[in-house]
C-alpha positions as semicolon CSV with decimal commas, in nm:
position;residue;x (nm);y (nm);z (nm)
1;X;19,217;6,477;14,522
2;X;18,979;6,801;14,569
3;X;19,358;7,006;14,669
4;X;19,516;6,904;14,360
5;X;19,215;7,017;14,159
6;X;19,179;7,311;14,326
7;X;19,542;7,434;14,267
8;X;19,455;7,322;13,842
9;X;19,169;7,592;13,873
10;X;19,320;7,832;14,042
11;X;19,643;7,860;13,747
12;X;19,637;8,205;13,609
13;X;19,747;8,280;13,238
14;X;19,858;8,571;13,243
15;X;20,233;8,514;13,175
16;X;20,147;8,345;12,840
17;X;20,116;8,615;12,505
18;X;19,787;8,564;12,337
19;X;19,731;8,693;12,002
20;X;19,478;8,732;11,771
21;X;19,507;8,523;11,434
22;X;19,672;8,665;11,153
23;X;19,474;8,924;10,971
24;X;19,165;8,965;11,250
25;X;19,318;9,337;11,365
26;X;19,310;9,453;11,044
27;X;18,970;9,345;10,933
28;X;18,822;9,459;11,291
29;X;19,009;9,859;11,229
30;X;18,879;9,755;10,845
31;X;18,531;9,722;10,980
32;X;18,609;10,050;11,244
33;X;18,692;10,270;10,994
34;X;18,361;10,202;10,747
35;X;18,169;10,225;11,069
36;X;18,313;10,555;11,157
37;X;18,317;10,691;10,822
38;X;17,895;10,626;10,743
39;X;17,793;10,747;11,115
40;X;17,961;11,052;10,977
41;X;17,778;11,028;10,658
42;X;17,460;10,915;10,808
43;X;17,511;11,313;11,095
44;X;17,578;11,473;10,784
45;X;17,278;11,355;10,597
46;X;17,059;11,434;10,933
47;X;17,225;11,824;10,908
48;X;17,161;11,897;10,579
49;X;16,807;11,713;10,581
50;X;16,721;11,953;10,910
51;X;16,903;12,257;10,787
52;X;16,631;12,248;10,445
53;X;16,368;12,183;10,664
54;X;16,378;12,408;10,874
55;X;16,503;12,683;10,601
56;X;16,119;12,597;10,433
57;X;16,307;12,437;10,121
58;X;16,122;12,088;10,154
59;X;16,228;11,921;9,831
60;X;16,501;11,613;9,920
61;X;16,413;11,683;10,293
62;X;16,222;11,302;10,316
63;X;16,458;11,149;10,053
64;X;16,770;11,287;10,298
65;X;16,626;11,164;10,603
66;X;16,542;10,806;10,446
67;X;16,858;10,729;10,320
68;X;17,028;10,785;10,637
69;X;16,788;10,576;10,845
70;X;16,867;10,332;10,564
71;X;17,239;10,359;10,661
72;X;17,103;10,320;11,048
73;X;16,960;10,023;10,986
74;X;17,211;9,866;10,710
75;X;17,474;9,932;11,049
76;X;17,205;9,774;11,306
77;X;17,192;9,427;11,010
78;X;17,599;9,442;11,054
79;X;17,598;9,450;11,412
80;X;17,368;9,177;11,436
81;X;17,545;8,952;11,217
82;X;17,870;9,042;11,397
83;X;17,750;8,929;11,760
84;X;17,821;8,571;11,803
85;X;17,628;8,314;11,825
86;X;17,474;8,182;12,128
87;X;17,344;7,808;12,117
């Protein structure tokens, strides 16, 4: 009895085609993109923030640097919510 359930352990899948349900690939390169596009937002905000500050022009330099740690944390809430859930 142990050999026959060793041998239904021991079956591989890898001949059978998995694939994701309909819709998931485009709402995870949905999700990709956005991601992509405020990290970009988020070095450019950090550039221009530095580049005043260190230029002497202080005025927006705080307001710059807030709103991307804003954005920072906005994509650390997303990520969070995106793990799953371990019970």
């Amino acid at each position: 009895m142990s050999e026959q359930n060793n041998t239904i352990l021991s079956e591989t899948t890898g001949d059978v085609e998995r694939h994701p349900p309909a819709g998931r690939v485009a709402v995870v390169m949905a999700g990709l993109a956005i991601g992509v596009l405020l990290m970009g937002l988020q070095l450019w905000l950090l550039t221009i923030a530095l580049d005043l500050y260190l230029s002497g022009r202080n005025e927006g330099v705080w307001q710059l640097a807030l709103t991307s740690g804003l954005i920072f944390l906005g994509g650390i809430f997303v990520w969070r919510i995106a793990l799953p859930r371990r019970i």
